[in-house]
N, C-alpha and C positions, 0 to 999 in steps of 0.2 A: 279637709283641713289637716291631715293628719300630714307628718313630713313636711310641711309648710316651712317654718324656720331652720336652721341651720345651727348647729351647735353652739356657733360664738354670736348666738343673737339674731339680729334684724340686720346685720350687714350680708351684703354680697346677693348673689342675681336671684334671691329668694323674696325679693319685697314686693314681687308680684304676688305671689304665695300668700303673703301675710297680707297683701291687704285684700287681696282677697277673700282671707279668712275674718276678716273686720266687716267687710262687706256683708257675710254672709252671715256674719254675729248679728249684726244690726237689721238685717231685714228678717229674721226669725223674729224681732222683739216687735219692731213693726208691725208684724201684724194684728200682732197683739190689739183690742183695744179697749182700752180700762181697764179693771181686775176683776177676782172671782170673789163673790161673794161669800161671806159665810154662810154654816148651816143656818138654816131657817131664815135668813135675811128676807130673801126675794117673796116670800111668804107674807112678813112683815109688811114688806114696801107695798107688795098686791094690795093689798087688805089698808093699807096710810091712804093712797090713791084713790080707792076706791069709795072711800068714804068720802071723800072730797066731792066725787059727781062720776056716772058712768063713766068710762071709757072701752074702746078695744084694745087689743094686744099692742098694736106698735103705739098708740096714743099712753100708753102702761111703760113701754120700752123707751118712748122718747122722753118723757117725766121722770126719769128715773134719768139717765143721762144727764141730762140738762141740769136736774137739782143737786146732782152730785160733782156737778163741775167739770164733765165728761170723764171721772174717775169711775166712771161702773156704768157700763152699758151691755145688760144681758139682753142674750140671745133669744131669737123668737121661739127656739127651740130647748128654752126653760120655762118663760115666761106662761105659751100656751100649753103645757105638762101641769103647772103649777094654779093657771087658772080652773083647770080641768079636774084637781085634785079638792080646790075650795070649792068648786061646784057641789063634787060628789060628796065632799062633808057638810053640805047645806049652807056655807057661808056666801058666797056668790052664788048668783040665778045671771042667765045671759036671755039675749033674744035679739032676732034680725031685723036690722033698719039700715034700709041702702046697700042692703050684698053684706052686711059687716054683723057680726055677733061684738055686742054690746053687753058690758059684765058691769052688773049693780051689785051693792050688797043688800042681801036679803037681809032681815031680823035679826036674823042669827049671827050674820055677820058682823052687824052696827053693835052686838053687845059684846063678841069677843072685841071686837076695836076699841071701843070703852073701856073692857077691864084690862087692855094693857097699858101697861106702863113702862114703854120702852120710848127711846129715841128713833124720830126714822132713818134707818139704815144708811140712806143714801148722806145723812151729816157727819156719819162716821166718815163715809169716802169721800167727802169735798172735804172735809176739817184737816185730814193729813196727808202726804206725798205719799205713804203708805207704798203698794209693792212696786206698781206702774212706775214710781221714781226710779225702784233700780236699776232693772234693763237701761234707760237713757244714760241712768249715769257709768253706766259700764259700757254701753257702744262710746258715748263723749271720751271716755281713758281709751280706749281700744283706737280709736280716729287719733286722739293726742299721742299715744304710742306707734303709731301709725308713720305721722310727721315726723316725727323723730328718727324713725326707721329709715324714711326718704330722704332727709335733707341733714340727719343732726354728724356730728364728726365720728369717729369711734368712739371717743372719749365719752362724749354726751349720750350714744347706745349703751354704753355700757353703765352709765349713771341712770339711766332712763330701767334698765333691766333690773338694777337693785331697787328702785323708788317701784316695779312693779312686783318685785318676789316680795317686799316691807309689805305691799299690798295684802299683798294677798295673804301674808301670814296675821294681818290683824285682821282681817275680814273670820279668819276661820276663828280666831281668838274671840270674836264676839258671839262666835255661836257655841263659846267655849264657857261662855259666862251663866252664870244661871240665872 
């Protein structure tokens, strides 16, 4: 990406360059899919789930997806770390039916479920567009400056360049707020 643009902007034989570097902004965020959780969320969510009726790991992973609006879909490779940890604190017991470990809460686990008094996680990540909105709406400006780059006059590059440098100086201004 780097040398992509050319000093006076998006004009001249450089808009391969940029959109390529658009392209390659967008498929970084792509792969992304939903957000990270806070500490101790997926803890939480385990243990919301599981008091509801057994399940396995990806039967944990897709309920969690699903009820969060596809805003947070962790990895199997938290999920089964995290089941393995309430095991070993006695909260979850599992056992095999059909090739597949099956995670119940033990006693132990139905009475910390009980004494919290928290929301489930996942209504946090369905209730707001939260971080997963940003990446989109930073490739959608990046695509719109893009167009601009390909088809707009000089004139309009160059108005296009001040509406993204205004950008971007109130973007830092907001993490400038306390």
């Amino acid at each position: 990406m780097r040398d992509s643009f050319p000093g006076t902007g998006f004009i001249g034989s450089n808009l391969d360059g940029m959109w390529q570097a658009v392209e390659e902004f967008r498929s970084r965020f792509e792969k992304r899919s939903g957000t990270r959780a806070g500490r101790g969320e997926l803890r939480t969510a385990v243990l919301a789930l599981l008091a509801e009726r057994p399940m396995h790991g990806y039967q944990i992973i897709r309920e969690i997806e699903e009820r969060s609006g596809g805003n947070w879909k962790p990895s199997a490779g938290s999920v089964y770390p995290t089941l393995q940890l309430l095991s070993d604190e006695g909260l979850v017991s599992s056992e095999e039916s059909n090739g597949r470990k099956i995670y119940s809460l033990t006693e132990a686990g139905r009475e910390d479920v009980a004494g919290a008094e928290t929301s489930s996680p996942w209504e946090s990540a369905a209730s707001g567009p939260g971080f997963a909105a940003l990446p989109k709406a930073g490739v959608e400006l990046a695509q719109a400056a893009a167009q601009v780059g390909r088809t707009g006059t000089p004139k309009q590059v160059q108005e296009a360049v001040g509406v993204l440098e205004d950008a971007r100086r109130r973007l830092y201004a907001i993490l400038a707020q306390d």
